[in-house]
C-alpha positions in Angstrom: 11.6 -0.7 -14.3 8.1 -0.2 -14.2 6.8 2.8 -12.0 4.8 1.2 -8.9 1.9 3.2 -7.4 0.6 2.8 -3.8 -2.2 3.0 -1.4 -2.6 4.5 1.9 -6.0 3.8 3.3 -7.0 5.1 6.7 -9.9 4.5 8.4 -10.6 5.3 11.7 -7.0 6.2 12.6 -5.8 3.2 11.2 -4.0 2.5 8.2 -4.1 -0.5 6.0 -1.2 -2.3 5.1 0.1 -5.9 3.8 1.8 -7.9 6.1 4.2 -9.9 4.5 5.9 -13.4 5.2 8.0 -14.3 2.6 11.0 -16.5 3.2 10.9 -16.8 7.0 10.9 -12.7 7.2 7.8 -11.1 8.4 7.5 -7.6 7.3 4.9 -4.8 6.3 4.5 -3.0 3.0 1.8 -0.4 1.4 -0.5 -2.1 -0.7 -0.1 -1.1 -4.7 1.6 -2.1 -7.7 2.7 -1.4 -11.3 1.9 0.7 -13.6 0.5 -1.2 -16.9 0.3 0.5 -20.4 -1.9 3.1 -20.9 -3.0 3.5 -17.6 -2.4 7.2 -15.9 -1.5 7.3 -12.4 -4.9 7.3 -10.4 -6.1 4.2 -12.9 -3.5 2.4 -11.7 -4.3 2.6 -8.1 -7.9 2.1 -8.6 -7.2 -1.0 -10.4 -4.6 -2.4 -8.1 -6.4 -1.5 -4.8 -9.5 -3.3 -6.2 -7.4 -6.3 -7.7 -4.9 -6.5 -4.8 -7.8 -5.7 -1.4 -11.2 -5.5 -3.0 -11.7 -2.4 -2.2 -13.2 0.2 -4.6 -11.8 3.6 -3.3 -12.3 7.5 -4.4 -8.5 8.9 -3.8 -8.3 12.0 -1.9 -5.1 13.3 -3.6 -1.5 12.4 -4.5 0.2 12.1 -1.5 4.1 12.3 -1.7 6.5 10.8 -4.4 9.8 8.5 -3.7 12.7 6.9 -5.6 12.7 3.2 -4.3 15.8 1.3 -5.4 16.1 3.1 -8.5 12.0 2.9 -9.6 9.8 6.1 -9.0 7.1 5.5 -6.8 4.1 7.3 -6.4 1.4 7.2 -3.1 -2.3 8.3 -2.9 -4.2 8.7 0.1 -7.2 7.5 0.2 -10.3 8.0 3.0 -13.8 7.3 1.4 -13.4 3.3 -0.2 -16.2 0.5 -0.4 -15.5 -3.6 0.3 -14.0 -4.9 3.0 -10.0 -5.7 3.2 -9.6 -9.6 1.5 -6.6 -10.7 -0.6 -6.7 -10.7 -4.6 -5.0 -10.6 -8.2 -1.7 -12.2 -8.3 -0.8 -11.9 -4.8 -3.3 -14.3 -3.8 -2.6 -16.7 -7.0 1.1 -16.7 -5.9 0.3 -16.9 -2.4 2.0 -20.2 -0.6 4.5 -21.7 2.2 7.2 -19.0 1.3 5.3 -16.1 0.2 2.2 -14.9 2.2 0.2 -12.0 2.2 -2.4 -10.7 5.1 -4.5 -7.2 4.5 -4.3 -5.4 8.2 -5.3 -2.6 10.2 -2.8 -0.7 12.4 -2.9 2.4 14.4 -1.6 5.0 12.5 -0.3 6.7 15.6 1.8 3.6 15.9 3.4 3.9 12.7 6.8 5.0 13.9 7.2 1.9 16.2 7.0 -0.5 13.4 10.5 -1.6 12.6 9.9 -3.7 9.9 7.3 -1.3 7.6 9.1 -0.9 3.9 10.2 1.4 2.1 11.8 3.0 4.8 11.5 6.9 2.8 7.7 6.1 2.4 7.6 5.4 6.7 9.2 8.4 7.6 7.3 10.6 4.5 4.2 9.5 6.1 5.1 9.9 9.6 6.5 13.5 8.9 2.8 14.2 7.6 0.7 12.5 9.7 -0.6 15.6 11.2 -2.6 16.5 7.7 -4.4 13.7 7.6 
């Protein structure tokens, strides 16, 4: 399994994040992706926050690491970014009936009372260190 990196983009005390509706279930996820070959860590976010949002960003620093069913996973926070928020890369090519995917803003205070924000480790990881950031 590839290892997957993702993005945690705050702005104003709000945080971006994919909402997802894909098979009748609407949920939120971090915005990132895989790893590809030759690629370090950082690269990888870079390119998959430009491909994925359009946004070019400068990360601030690695932010916390998790094992998510079995794949590492590795986030980056990430304050100073140019673009505005608009769908790319595969997500958008794949993008249909069953499988939809909206960039959005949410408070980050508000974090805690969204049920339905995955991975679950990466929630409460972020939650437990909202303080720092």
């Amino acid at each position: 399994m590839r290892t997957r990196v993702a993005v945690i983009v705050i702005k104003d005390n709000k945080i971006l994040l994919l909402r997802r509706i894909k098979n009748g279930k609407e949920y939120y996820v971090f915005p990132g992706g895989g790893v590809e070959g030759g690629e370090n860590l950082e690269e990888a976010i870079i390119r998959e926050t430009q491909e994925e949002l359009g946004l070019k960003i400068k990360v601030e620093k690695p932010f916390f690491k998790i094992n998510n069913l079995g794949r590492d996973e590795f986030y980056f926070l990430v304050k100073e970014f140019s673009g505005t928020p608009k769908l790319g890369g595969p997500e958008k090519e794949r993008m249909n009936e069953n499988d939809q995917y909206y960039p959005e803003w949410k408070e980050i205070r508000k974090i805690s009372e969204l049920s339905n924000l995955y991975p679950e480790e990466a929630k409460e990881k972020l939650k437990n260190f909202m303080d720092k950031i």
